[in-house]
Each structure stands twice: as structure tokens, then as C-alpha cells.
N, C-alpha and C positions, 0 to 999 in steps of 0.2 A: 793401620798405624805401625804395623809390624816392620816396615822398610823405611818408618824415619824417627830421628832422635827429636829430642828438643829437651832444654831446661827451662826450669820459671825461678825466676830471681825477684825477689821482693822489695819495690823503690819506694821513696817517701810522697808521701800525697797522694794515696794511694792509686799509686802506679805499680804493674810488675812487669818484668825485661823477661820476653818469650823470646829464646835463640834455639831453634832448628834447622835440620839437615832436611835438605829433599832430595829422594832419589833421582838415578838419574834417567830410571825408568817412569817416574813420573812429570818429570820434565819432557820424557820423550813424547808422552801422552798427551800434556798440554802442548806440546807443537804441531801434533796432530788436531788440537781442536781448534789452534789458532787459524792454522792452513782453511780449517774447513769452514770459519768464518767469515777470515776474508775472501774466498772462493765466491764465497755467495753474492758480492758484489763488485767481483772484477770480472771485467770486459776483454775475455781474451778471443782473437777471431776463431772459426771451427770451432768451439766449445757451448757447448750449452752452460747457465750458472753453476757453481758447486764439480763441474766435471770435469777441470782442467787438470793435467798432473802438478803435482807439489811440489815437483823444482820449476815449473813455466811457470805457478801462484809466488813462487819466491824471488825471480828473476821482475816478476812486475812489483810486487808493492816491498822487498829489500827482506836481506835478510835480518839484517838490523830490529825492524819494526817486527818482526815475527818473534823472534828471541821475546824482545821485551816484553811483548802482550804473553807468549807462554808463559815466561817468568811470573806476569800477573797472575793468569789464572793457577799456577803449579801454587803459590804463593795462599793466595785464598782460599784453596781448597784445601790446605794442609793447615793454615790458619783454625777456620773454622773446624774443622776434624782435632784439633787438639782445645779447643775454647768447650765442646761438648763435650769430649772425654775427659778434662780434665773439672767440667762443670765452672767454668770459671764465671764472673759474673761481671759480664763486660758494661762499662757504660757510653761507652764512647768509641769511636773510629782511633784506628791504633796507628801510631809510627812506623813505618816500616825503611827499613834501610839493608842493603845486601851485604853483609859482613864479610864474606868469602863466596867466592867466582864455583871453586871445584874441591870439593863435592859444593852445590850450592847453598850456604847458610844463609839464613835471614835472621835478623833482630828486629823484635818488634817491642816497642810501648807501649801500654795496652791502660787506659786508663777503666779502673773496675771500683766497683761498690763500695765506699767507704763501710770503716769498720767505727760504729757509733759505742759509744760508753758514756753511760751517766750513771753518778752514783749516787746514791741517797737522794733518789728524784721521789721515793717516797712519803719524804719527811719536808716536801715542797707543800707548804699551807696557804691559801689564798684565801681570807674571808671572804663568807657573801654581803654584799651589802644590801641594806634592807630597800625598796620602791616606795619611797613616797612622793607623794605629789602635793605641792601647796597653793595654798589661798592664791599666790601671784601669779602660780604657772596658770592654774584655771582663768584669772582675769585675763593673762595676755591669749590664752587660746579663745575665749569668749568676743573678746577686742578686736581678734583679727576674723572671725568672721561678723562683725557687725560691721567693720571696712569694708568689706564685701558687698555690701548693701548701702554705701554711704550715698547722700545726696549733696549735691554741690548746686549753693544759690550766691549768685551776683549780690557782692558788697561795694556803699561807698563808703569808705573807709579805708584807714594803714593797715597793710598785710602782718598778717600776725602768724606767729608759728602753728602751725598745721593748718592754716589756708591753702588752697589749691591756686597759683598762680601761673599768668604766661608770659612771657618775657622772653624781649631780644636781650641779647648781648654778641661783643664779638669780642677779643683777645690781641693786644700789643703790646710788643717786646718792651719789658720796663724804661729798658735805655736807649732803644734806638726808634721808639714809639712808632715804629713799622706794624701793620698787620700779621700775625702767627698765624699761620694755614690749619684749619679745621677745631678752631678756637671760637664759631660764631654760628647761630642760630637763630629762628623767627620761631615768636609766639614759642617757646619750649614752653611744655607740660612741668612744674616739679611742685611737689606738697612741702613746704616748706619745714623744716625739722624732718625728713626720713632720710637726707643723707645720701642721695642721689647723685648729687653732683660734687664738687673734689670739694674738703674743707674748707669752710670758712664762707665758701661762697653767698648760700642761703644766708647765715646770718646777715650778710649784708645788704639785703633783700626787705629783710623784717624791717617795716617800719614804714616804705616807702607806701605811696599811693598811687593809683592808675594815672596813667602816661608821664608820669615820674621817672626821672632819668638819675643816674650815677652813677661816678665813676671811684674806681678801687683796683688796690694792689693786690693779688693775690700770688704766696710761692706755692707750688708744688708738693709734694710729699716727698721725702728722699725716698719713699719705696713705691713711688706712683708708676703705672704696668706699662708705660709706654717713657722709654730711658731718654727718650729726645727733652721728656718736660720735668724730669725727675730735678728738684731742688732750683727750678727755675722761676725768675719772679715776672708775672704779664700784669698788664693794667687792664682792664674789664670796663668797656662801657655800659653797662644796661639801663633794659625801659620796662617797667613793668604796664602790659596792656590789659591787663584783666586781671582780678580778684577771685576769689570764691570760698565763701565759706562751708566747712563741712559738718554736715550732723548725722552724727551715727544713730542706727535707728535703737529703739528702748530694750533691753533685754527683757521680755516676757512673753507668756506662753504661745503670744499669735507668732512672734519671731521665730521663736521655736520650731513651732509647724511650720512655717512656712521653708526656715532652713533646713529643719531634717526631712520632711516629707514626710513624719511621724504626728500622730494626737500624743503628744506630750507635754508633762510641764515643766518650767524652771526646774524642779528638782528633781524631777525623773533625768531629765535631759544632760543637768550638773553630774549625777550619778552613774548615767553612760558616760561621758566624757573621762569623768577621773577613772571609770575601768580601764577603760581604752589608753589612756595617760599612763597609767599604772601597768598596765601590761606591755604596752611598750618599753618603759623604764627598766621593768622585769629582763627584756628580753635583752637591752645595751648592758645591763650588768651585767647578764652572764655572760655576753659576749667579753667584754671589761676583764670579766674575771677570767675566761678562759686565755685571755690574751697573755695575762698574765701570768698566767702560769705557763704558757709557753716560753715564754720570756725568761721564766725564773729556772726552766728546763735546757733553755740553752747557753744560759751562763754556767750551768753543771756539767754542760758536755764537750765528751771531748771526742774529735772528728780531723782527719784530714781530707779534705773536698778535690781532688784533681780540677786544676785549671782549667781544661778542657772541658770540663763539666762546667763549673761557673761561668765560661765562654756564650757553651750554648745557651744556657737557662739567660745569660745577658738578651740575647738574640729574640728569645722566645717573648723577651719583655719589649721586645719592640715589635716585635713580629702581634702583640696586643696593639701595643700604640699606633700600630697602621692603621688595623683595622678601623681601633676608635676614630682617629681623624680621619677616615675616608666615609664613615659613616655620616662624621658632620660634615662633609664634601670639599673636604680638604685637602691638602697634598703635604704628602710626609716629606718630598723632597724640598718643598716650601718652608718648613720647620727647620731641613737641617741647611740651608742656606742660613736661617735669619737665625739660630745657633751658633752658626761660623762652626760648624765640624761636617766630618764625614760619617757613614754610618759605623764605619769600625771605631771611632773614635767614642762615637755618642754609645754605643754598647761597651766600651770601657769603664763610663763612667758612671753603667747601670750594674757595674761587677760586682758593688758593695750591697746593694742591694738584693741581687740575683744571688749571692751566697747567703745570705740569710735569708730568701726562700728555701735554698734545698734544706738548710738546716733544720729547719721548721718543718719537709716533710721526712726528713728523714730521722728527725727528733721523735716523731709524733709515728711511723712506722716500728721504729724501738718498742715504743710505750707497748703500741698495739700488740706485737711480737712476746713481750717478756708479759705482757697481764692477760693475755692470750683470749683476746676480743673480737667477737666473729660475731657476722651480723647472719643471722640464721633463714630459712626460707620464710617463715610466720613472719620476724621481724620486714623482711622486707615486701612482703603481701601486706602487709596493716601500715607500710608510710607508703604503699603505692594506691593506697585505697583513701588513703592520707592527700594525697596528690590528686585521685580523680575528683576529693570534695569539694576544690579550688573551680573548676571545671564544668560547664553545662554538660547534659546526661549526653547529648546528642555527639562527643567530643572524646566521648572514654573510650570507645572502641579504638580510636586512633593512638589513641595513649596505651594502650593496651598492645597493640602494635610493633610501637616506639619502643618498649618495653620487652617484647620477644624478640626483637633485634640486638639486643645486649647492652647498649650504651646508655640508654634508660635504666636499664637495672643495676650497672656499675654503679651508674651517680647514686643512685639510691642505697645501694650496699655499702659507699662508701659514706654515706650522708649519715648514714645510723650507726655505721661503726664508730663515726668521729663521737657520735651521741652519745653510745654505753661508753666509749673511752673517759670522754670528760665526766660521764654522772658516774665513774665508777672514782676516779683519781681524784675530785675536787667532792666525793661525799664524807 
């Protein structure tokens, strides 16, 4: 570093303006490695690769493109030589632009690590709220699995709410009593009252009888998921061809066994459930609660985020949403056709959200930092041992593995540090 200058200027959003000198002796040196680059893949006759002289490599590919590519590599190497001497703490790809030709100065942007401050993030209190479960929630967990087991027998009689019924119907435009495309079906399945079908419809169901016809107005929902029928009013013919009524089977101890696979009775059985209920509830409250205190941590903080950083982390949120939609065998370019954007568009307007992700890890990096939270070697052997209990025995040496590979034991190191963070700041 001894034969080049540079200064570091401090910009807002935290950005800093890096402008250094490069020698002209190391300019001469990246001409020399540019030469020997392109060498390697120019076809000059008499020459074997890499052996041609340096004015015939310059006479074929210009000297124009040589310059430039030196300039790059002269560039990045005095770059990075001042980013590690100087310990800077880069987050992003930097701006570069040539400010002066001779001696050659460059000015770079350099977008680097937000400086985070929160103050009185101590005196942030978030009640615990207490887990219970009531008489109703057990009825409806009880209810839904004795649906589970329901039987369905042929009535003659008017369809009554929560019969099982099948029925046509088809769909025309209120006022031009034309057929609506994909408005019509045979024999459809729907349990009368669960809501299946768009508003209102069942109701008008209720009461009819087998091969019983009617016809009715139905609008739309102004927020119905498909915008073509959003606040629109069809007329409905249907017929109802079958009834059925349904009886849930009796909650007692043969139920029981039969549904858990267990010898248990009603009240053994009631007692697992509201554990299980209860521990679950447990577990959304703290989440609840830790959210909130996140929340109440970044309304305390103060941060400036570089653009470029929000940029990418946009990117990284769709670079998820591929995945997911390709998963369900879909096509992300499918999405942003029937969006009406392009992809740089549609990562704009995950920017707001993508900055309140970093905040959030960079909120929560702070915390860890100033209450100086480390997840220790024991701590992470007892949630890795935590991990193989999930695990048939035949499965842990793989995980064991996964785990000397490093990436396993990151997640994990970070998994328990989040742990002591929150049971240290919300105790």
C-alpha cells in the first residue's frame, strides 16, 4: 500500500466515497496480466496459446480492450487491499467511476454496515400472557375429529343445513342471461353450512328436495380471488339429485381408542388434548410476544439501511418465491405476466418489506452484541441431541454429519442464541 493513496469520506445511508491513486507501476503490472489473459485464447498463426509477443496480442484483440480490463483488474486489487487494511465492513458491490486519467484515481461507493442505536431498549416490557384453553376450543377440536368419522345415509326429505348434498348448477350473466364460462357443474359434493361455495349460495339450497330445481340471483364478493366475477350479479339454475344425512359418531371411550390407537378414556383422552392445546398456545404466545418486542425495538431504532442493501434483500425475497412456486409446478414468469409487472418492478415493491427484514436482523445482532450472548459448545451439543430426538436412531449418524459440515451447526448456534437472547430480555 506503500505506492498508493486513498481517502475515505463518510456519505449518508451509510455509504463511504473511497478515492485512490494507483501507481503507474501497478497499472503496468495489470497490463501485463491482462496481455497474459487474453494470450490464452487468441489464435495467432506460428504461436502456440499464451506465446505470442505482446505487441502481436495487442495488434489482434486492440489496445483499447487491454487498457480497460487492466484498469479493472489495477482497480480491484487496490480496492480490496484498502477494504482489508482499512477493515472496512463492506455490504455490497461498490460504484466505481475514474475521476482522473493520470496519475489514475478512482472514486468508489462503497455501501458498508449500518451503524444501529437503540436506546432504552431495556425498559422495553412485553407481558406474558397466560395459556388457556376453554370448554369451546375442546368441543370444536373434539367435533372435528368425529367429522372425520362421519357417516352419510340417503334422506327423503328438504335439505337442511349440514346435510351432504349433490347438485347441478350452471351460471348466467344477470342481464344478458347468456351462459358464464366455468360457472357449472354435475352432481357437485357441498355440506350444506361449511362455506365452500361463494356466499349465499347454500342457503339457497336449504329447503329444497331431491330433483328439485331453482333458480336465484347471486353477486359476487367485492374481494372474490378471481377479478373477472368480483361484484358481479349471475343467475344460478340448480337441481338438487341427492340428500344425505350426516351422524357424527358418539364421543366415548370406544371412539377414543379407535381414534387415538390408545386404551383410553373420555378423560384421559380430554387431558391429553388440553396438554397438547395448552402447549401449543404456550408456544404462539411467545412467539406473539417475542414479535413484539421486536416491534417495539424497532420503533427505538435508529439506522440508516444503504439502498443497495434493501435492493438485494428485495431480490432474495423473490429469489424465495421462485422457489415456492416452482415447488407447486408453477411458473414465476406466469405470476409476473398476470401481475402486469416485470421482475425489477415486482422487487420494488417488496422494498418495504425487505427493509424491515434487515432491521429486524440487524435489530436483534445489536441486542446480541451489547448483552453479549453466545451460544456455548454444551449449549449447542444438548439442541443437537435435542434434534436427533425428533429422529429415528438409524438417521443420527447422518445428522451428525450434516452437523460436522458446518451448516447444521450454524443453524443451530444461531437457533439458541436467538433462545438465551429472548429468555434473557423478555425475563
Amino acid at each position: 500500500m506503500s505506492d498508493k493513496k486513498h481517502t475515505i469520506k463518510k456519505l449518508p445511508k451509510s455509504e463511504i466515497e473511497i478515492v485512490f491513486e494507483i501507481a503507474d507501476t501497478a497499472v503496468e503490472d495489470a497490463m501485463k496480466q491482462a496481455i497474459s489473459e487474453y494470450a490464452q485464447d487468441v489464435k495467432i498463426k506460428g504461436f502456440r496459446p499464451g506465446k505470442a509477443p505482446s505487441d502481436m496480442i495487442e495488434k489482434v484483440v486492440g489496445k483499447e480492450l487491454l487498457v480497460a480490463r487492466a484498469q479493472d483488474l489495477a482497480i480491484q486489487k487496490t480496492y480490496v487491499e484498502i477494504v482489508i487494511a482499512e477493515d472496512l465492513q463492506v455490504v455490497g458491490r461498490p460504484k466505481v467511476e475514474i475521476a482522473k486519467e493520470t496519475p489514475l484515481t478512482i472514486k468508489a461507493t462503497v455501501p458498508v454496515k449500518p451503524e444501529v442505536d437503540i436506546k432504552d431498549y431495556d425498559k422495553i416490557k412485553v407481558p406474558a400472557e397466560k395459556a388457556e384453553v376453554t370448554d369451546k376450543e375442546l368441543e370444536e377440536v373434539f367435533n372435528d375429529m368425529r367429522k372425520s368419522d362421519t357417516t352419510f345415509t340417503d334422506v327423503d326429505r328438504a335439505a337442511q343445513k349440514g346435510d351432504r348434498v349433490e347438485v347441478d348448477f350452471e351460471g348466467f350473466d344477470a342481464k344478458t342471461k347468456e351462459p358464464v364460462p366455468n360457472t357449472n357443474s354435475s352432481n357437485h359434493p357441498v355440506v350444506l353450512g361449511e362455506g365452500s361455495l361463494i356466499p349465499g349460495f347454500e342457503e339457497q339450497l336449504i329447503g329444497l328436495k331431491k330433483d328439485q330445481e331453482k333458480e336465484f340471483d347471486i353477486t359476487f364478493p367485492e374481494d372474490y380471488h378471481q377479478k373477472d366475477f368480483q361484484k358481479k350479479k349471475l343467475t344460478f339454475k340448480a337441481k338438487i339429485n341427492r340428500i344425505e344425512e350426516q351422524t357424527l359418531p358418539e364421543l366415548n371411550d370406544e371412539f377414543v381408542k379407535k381414534f387415538s390407537g390408545k386404551d383410553m378414556t373420555v378423560a384421559e383422552f380430554t387431558a391429553h388434548i388440553k396438554k397438547n392445546l395448552t402447549e401449543r398456545k404456550e408456544e404462539e404466545n411467545k412467539q406473539k410476544r417475542e414479535n413484539a418486542y421486536i416491534e417495539a425495538l424497532i420503533e427505538k431504532m435508529t439506522v440508516e439501511i444503504p439502498h443497495s442493501l434493501i435492493h438485494d434483500e428485495a431480490h432474495h425475497i423473490l429469489e424465495d418465491m421462485k422457489a415456492e412456486i416452482s415447488q407447486k409446478g408453477a411458473s414465476f414468469e406466469d405470476v409476473l405476466k398476470r401481475a402486469g409487472n416485470t421482475e425489477e418492478e415486482l422487487a420494488t415493491k417488496y422494498e418495504k418489506e425487505a427493509e424491515r427484514r434487515l432491521k429486524v436482523r440487524l435489530a436483534i445482532e445489536f441486542l446480541i452484541e451489547k448483552e453479549k450472548i453466545q451460544a456455548t459448545e454444551d449449549d449447542i451439543k444438548a439442541e443437537l441431541d435435542n434434534v436427533k430426538s425428533f429422529y429415528p436412531k438409524e438417521q443420527h449418524s447422518k445428522i451428525d454429519k450434516d452437523f460436522k459440515k458446518g451448516n447444521l451447526k450454524n443453524n443451530i448456534a444461531n437457533r439458541v442464541t436467538l433462545r438465551k437472547l429472548f429468555e434473557k430480555v423478555l425475563a
